[in-house]
PyMOL Python script that loads the backbone (N, CA, C, O; Angstrom):
from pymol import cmd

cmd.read_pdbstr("""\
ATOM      1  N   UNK A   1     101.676  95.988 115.841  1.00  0.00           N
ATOM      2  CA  UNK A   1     100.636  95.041 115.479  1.00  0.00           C
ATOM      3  C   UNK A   1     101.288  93.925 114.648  1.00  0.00           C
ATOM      4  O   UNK A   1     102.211  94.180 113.875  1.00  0.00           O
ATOM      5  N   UNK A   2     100.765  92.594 114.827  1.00  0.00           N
ATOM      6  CA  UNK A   2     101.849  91.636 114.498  1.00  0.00           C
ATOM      7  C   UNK A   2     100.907  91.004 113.155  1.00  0.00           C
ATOM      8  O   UNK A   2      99.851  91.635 113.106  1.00  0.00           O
ATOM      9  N   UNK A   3     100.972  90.142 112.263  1.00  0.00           N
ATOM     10  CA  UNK A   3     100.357  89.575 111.032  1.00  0.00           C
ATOM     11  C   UNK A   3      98.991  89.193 111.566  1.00  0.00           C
ATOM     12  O   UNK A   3      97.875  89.463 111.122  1.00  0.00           O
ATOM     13  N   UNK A   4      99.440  88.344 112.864  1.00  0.00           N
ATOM     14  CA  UNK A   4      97.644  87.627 113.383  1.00  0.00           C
ATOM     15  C   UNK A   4      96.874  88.631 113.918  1.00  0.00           C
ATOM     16  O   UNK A   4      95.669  88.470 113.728  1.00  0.00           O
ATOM     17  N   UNK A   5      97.214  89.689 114.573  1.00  0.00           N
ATOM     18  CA  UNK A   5      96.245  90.635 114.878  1.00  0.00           C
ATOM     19  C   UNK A   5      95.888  91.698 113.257  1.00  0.00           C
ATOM     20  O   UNK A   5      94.866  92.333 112.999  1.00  0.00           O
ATOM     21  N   UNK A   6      96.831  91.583 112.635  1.00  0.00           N
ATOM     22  CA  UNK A   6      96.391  92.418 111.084  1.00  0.00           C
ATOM     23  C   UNK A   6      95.237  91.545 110.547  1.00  0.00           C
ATOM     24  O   UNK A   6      94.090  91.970 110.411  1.00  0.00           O
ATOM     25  N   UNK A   7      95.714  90.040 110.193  1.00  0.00           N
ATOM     26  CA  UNK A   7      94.475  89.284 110.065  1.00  0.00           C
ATOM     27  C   UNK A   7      93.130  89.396 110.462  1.00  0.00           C
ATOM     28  O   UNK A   7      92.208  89.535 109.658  1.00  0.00           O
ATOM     29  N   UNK A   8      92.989  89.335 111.758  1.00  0.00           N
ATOM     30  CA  UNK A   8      92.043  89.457 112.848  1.00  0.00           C
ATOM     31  C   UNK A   8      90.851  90.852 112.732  1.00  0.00           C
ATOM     32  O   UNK A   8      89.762  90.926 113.301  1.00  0.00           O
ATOM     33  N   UNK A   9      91.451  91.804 111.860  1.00  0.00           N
ATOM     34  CA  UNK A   9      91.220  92.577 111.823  1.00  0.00           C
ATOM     35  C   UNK A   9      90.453  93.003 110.733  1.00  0.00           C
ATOM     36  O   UNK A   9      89.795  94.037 110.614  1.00  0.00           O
ATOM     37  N   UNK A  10      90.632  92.002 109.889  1.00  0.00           N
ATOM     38  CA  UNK A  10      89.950  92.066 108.388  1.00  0.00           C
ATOM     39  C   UNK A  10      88.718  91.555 108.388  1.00  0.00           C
ATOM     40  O   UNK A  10      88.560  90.792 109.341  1.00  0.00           O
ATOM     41  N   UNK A  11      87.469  91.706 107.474  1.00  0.00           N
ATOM     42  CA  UNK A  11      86.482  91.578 107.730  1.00  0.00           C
ATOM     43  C   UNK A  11      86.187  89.639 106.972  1.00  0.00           C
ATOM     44  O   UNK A  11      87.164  89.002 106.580  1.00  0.00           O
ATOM     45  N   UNK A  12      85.333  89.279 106.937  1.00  0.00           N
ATOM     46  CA  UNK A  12      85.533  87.922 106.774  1.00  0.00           C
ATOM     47  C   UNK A  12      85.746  88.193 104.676  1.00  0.00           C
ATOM     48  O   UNK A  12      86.441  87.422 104.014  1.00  0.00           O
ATOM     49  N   UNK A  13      84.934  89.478 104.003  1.00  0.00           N
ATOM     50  CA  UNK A  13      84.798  89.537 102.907  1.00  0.00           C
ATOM     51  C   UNK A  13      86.331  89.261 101.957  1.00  0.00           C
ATOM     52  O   UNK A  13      86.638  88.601 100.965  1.00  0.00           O
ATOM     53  N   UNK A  14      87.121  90.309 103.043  1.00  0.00           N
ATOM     54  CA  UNK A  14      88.376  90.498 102.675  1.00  0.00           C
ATOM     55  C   UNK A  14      89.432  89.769 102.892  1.00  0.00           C
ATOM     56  O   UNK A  14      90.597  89.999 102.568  1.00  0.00           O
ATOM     57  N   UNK A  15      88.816  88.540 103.665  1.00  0.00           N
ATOM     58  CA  UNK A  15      90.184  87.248 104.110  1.00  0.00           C
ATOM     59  C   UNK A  15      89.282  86.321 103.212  1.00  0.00           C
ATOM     60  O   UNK A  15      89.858  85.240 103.334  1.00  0.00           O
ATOM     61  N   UNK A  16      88.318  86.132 102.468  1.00  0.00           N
ATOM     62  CA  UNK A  16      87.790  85.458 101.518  1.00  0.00           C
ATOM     63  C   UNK A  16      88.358  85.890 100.070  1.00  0.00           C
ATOM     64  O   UNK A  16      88.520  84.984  99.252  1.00  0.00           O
ATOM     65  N   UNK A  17      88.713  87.383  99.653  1.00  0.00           N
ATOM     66  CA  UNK A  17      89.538  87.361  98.321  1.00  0.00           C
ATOM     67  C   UNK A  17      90.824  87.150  98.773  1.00  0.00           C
ATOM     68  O   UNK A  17      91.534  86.591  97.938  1.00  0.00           O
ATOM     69  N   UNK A  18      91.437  87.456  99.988  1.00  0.00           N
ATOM     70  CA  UNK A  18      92.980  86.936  99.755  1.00  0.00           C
ATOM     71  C   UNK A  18      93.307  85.677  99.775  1.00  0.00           C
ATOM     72  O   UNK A  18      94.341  85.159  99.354  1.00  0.00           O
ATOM     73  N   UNK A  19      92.409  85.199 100.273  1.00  0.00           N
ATOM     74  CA  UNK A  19      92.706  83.189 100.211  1.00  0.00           C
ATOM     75  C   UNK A  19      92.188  82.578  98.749  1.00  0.00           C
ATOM     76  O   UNK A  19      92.657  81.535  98.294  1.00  0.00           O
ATOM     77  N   UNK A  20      91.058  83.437  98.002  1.00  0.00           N
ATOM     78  CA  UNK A  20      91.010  83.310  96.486  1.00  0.00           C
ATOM     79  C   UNK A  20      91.530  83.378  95.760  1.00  0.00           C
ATOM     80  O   UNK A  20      91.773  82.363  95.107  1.00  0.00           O
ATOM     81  N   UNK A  21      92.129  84.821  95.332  1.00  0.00           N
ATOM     82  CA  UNK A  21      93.402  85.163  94.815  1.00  0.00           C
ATOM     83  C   UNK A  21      94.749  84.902  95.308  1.00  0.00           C
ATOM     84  O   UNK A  21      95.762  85.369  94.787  1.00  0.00           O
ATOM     85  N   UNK A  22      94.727  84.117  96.361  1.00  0.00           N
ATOM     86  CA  UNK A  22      95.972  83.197  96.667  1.00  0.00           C
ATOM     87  C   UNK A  22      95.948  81.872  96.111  1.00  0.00           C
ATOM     88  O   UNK A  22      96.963  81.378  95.620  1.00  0.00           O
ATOM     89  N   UNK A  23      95.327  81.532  96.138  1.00  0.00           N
ATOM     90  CA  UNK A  23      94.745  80.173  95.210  1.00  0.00           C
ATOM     91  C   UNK A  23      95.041  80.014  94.013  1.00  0.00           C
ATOM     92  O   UNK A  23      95.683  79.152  93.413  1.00  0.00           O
ATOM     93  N   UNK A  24      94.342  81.222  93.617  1.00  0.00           N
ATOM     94  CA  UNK A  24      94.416  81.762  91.807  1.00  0.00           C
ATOM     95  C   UNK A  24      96.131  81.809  91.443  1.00  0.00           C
ATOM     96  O   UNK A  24      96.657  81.174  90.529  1.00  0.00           O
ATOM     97  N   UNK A  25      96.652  82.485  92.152  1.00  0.00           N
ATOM     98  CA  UNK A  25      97.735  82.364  92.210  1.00  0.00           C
ATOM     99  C   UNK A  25      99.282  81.378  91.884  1.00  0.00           C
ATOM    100  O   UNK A  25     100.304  81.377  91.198  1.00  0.00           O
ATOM    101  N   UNK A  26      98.570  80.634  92.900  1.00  0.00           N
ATOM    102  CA  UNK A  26      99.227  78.625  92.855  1.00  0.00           C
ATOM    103  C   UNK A  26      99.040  78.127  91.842  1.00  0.00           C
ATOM    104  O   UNK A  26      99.933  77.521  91.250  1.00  0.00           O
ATOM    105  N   UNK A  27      97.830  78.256  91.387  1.00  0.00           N
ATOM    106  CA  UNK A  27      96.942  77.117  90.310  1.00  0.00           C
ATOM    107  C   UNK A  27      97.910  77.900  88.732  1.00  0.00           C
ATOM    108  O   UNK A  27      98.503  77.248  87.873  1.00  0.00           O
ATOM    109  N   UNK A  28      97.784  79.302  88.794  1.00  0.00           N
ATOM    110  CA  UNK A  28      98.540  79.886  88.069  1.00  0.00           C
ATOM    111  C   UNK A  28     100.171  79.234  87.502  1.00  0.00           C
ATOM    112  O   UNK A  28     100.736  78.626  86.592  1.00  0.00           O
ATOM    113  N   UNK A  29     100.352  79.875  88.773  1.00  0.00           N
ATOM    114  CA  UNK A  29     102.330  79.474  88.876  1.00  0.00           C
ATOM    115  C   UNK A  29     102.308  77.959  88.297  1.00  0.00           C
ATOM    116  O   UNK A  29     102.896  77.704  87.246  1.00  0.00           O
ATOM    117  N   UNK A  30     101.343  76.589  89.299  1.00  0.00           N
ATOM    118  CA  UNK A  30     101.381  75.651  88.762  1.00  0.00           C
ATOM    119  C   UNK A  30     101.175  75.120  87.184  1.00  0.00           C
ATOM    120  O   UNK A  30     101.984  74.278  86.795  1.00  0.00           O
ATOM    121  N   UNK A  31     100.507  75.408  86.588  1.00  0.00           N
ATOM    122  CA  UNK A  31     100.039  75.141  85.518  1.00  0.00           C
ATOM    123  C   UNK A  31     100.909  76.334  84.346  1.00  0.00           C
ATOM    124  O   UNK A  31     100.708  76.480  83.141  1.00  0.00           O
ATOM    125  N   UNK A  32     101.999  77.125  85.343  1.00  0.00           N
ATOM    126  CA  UNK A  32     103.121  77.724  83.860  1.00  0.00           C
ATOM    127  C   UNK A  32     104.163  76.861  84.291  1.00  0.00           C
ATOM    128  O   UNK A  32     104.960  76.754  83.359  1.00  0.00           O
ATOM    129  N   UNK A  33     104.446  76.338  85.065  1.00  0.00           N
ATOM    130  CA  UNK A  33     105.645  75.794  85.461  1.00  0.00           C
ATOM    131  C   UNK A  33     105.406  74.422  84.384  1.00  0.00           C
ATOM    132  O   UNK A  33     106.028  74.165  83.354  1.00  0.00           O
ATOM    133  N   UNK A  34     104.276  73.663  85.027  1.00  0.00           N
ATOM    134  CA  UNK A  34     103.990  72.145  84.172  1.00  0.00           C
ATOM    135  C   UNK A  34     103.781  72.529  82.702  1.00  0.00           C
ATOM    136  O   UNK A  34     103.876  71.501  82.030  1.00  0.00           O
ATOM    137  N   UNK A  35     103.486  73.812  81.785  1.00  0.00           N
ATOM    138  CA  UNK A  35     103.807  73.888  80.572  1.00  0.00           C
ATOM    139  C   UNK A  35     104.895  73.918  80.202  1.00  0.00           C
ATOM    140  O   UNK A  35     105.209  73.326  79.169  1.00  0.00           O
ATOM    141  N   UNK A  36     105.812  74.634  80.955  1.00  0.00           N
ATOM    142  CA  UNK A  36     106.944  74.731  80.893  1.00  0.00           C
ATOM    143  C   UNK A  36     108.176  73.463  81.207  1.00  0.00           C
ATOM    144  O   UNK A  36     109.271  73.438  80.645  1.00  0.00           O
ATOM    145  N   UNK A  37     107.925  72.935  81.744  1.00  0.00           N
ATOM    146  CA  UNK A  37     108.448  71.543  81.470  1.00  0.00           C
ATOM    147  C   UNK A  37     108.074  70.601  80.350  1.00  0.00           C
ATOM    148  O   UNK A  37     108.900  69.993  79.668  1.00  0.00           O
ATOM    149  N   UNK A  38     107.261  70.556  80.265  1.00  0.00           N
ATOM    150  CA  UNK A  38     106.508  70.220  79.053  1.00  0.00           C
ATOM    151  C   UNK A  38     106.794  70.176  77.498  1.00  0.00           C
ATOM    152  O   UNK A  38     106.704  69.308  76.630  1.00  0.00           O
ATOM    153  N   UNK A  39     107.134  71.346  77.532  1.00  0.00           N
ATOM    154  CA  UNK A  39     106.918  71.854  76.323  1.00  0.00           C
ATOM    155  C   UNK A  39     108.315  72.329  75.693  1.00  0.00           C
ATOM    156  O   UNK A  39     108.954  73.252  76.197  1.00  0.00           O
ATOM    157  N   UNK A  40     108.780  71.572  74.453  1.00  0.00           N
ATOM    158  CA  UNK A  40     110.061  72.007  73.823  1.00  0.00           C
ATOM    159  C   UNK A  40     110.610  73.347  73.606  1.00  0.00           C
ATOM    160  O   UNK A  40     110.173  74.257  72.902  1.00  0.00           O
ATOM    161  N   UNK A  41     111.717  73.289  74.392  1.00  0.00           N
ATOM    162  CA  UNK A  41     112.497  74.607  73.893  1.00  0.00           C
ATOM    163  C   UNK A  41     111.994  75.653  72.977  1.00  0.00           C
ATOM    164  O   UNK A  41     111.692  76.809  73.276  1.00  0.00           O
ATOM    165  N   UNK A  42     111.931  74.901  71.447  1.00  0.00           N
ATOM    166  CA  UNK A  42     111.663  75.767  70.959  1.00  0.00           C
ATOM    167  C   UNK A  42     110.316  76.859  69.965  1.00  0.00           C
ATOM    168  O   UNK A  42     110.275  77.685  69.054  1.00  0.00           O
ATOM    169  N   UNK A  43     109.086  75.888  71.244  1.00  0.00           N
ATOM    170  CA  UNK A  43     108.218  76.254  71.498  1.00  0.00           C
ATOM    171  C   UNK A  43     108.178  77.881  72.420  1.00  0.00           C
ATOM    172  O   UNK A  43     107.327  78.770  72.399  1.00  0.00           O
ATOM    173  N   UNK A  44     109.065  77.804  72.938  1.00  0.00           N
ATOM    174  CA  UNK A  44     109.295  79.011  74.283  1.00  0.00           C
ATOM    175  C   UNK A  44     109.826  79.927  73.403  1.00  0.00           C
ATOM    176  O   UNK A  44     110.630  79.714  72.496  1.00  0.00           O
ATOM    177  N   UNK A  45     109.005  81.592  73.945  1.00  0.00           N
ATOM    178  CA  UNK A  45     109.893  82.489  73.398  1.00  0.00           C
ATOM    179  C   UNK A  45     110.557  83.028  74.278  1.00  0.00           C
ATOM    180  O   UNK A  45     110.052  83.509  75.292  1.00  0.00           O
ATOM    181  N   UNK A  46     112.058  83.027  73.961  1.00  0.00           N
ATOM    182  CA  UNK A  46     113.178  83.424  75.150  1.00  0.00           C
ATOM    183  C   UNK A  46     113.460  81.891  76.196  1.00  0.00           C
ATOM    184  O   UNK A  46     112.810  80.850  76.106  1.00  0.00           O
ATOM    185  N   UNK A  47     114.285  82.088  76.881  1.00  0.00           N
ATOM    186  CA  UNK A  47     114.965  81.302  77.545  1.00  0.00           C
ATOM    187  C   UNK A  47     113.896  80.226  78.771  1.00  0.00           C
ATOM    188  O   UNK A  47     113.073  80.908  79.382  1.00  0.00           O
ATOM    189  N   UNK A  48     113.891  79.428  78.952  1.00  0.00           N
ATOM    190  CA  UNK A  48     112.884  78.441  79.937  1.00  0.00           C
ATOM    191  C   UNK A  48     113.056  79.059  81.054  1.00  0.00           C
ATOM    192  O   UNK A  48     112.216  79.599  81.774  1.00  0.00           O
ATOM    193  N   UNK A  49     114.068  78.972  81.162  1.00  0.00           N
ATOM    194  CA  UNK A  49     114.978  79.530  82.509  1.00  0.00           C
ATOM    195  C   UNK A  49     114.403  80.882  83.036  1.00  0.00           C
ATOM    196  O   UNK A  49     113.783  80.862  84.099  1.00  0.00           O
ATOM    197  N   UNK A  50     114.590  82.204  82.273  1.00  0.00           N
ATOM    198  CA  UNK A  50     113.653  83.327  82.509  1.00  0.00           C
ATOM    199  C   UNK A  50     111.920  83.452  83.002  1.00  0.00           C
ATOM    200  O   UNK A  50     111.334  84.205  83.781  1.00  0.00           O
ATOM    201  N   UNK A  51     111.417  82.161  82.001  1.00  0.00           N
ATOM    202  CA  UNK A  51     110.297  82.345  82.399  1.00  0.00           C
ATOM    203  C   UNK A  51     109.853  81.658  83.714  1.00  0.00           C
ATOM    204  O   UNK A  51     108.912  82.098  84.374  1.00  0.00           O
ATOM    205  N   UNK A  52     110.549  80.585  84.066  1.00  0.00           N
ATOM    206  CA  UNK A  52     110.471  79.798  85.363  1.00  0.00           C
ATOM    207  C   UNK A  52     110.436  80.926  86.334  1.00  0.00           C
ATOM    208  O   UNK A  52     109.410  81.211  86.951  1.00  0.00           O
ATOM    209  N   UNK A  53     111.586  81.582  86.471  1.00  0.00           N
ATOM    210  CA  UNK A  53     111.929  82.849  87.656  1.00  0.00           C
ATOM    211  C   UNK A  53     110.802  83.899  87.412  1.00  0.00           C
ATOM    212  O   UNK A  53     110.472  84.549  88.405  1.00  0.00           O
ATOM    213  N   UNK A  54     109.990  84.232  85.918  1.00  0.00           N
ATOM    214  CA  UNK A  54     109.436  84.947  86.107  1.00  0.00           C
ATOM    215  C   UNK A  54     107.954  84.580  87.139  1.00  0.00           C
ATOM    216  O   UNK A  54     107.246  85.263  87.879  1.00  0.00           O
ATOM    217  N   UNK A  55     107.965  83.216  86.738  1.00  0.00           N
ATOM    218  CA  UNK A  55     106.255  82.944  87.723  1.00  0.00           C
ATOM    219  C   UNK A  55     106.364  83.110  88.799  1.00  0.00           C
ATOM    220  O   UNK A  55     105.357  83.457  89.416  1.00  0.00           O
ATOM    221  N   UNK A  56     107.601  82.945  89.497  1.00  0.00           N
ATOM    222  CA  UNK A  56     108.134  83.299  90.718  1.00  0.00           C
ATOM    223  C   UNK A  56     107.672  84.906  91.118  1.00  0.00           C
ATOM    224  O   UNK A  56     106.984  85.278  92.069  1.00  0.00           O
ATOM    225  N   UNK A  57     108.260  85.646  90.118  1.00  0.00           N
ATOM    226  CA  UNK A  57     108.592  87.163  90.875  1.00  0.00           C
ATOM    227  C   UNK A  57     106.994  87.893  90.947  1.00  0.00           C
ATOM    228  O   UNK A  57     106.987  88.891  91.667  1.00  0.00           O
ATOM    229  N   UNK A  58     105.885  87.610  90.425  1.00  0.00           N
ATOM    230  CA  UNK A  58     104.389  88.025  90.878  1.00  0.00           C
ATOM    231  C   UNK A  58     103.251  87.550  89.932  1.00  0.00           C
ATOM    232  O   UNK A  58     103.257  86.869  88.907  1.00  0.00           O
ATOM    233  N   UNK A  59     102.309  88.137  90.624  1.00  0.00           N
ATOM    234  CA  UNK A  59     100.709  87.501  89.400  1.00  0.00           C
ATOM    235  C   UNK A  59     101.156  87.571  88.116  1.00  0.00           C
ATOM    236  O   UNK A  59     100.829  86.610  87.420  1.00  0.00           O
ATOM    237  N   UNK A  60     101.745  88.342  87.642  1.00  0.00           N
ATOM    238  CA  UNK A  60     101.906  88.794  86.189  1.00  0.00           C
ATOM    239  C   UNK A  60     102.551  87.865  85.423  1.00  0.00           C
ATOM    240  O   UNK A  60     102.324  87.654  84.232  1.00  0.00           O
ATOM    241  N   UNK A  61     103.468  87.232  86.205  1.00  0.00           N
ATOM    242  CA  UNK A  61     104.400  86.365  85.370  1.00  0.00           C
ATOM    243  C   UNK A  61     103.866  85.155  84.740  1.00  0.00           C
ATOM    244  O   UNK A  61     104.132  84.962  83.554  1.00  0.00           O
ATOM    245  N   UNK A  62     103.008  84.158  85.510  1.00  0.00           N
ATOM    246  CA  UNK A  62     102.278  83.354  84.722  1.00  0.00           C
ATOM    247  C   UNK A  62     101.502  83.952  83.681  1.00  0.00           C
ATOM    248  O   UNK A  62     101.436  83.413  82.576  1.00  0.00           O
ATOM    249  N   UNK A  63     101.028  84.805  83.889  1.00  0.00           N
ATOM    250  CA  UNK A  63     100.037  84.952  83.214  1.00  0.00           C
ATOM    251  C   UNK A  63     100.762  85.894  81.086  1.00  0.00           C
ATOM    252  O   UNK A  63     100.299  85.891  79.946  1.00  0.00           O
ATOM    253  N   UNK A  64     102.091  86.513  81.804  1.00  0.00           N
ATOM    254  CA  UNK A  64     102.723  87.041  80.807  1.00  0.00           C
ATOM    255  C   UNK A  64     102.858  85.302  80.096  1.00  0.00           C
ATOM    256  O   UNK A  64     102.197  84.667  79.274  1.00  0.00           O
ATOM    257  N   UNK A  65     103.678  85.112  80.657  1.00  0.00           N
ATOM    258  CA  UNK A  65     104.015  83.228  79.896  1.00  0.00           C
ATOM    259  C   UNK A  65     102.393  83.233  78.648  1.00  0.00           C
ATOM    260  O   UNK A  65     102.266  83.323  77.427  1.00  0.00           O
ATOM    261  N   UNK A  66     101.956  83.164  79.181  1.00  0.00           N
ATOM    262  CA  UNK A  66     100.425  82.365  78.465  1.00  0.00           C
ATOM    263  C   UNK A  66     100.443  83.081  77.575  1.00  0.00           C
ATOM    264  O   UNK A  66     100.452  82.604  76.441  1.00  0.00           O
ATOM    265  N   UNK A  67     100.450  84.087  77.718  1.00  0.00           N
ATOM    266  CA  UNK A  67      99.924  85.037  77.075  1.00  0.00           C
ATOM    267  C   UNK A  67     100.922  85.301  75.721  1.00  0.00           C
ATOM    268  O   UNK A  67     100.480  85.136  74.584  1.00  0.00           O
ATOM    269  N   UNK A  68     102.305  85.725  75.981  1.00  0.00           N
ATOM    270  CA  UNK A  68     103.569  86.348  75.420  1.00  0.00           C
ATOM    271  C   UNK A  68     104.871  84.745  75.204  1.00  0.00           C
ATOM    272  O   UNK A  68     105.404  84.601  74.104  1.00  0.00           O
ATOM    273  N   UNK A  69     105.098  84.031  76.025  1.00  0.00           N
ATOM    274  CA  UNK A  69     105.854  83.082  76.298  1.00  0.00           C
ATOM    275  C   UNK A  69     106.043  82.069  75.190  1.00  0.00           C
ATOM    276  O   UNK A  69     107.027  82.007  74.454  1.00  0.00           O
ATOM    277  N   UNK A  70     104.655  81.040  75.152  1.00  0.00           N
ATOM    278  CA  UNK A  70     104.798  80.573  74.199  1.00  0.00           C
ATOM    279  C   UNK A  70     104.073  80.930  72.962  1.00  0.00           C
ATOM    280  O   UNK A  70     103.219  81.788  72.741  1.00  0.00           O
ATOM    281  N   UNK A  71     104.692  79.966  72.148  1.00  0.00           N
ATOM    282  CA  UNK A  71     104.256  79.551  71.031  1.00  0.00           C
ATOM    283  C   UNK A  71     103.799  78.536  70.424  1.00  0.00           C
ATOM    284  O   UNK A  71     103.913  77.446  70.984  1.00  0.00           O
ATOM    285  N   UNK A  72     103.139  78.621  69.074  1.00  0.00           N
ATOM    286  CA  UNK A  72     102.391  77.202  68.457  1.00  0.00           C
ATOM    287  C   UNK A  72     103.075  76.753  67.421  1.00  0.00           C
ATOM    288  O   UNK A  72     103.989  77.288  66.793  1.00  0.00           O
ATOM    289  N   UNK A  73     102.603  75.817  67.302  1.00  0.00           N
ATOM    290  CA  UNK A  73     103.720  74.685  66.424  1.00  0.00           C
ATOM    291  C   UNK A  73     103.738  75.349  65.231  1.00  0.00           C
ATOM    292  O   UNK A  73     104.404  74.914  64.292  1.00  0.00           O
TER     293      UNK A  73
END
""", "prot")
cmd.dss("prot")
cmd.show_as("cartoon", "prot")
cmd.util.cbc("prot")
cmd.orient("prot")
């Protein structure tokens, strides 16, 4: 069974949260990345660099950033 017939197969409920939470996703990654440019060094806890790759590697990573990442003046 190939991706488009797995698709095909899903009910409309369930190709409505994965295109949501794919979304959620982007808007996520986007908006740690543009803080992260943004925002001085030593505002960041730990390396820029780490956290960039982390938004990359899953949901968690933006959301660790926000949360754990930075800091306030």
């Amino acid at each position: 069974m190939n991706a488009k017939q797995k698709w095909n197969d899903l009910s409309k409920p369930q190709k409505t949260r994965i295109i949501v939470l794919s979304a959620v996703q982007v808007a996520l990654q986007s908006a740690a990345l543009k803080d992260l440019v943004n925002r001085p060094a030593h505002l960041v806890r730990g390396p820029k660099t780490a956290w960039v790759a982390a938004t990359f590697v899953n949901f968690a990573g933006p959301i660790a950033y926000f949360l754990v990442g930075r800091r306030t003046a």
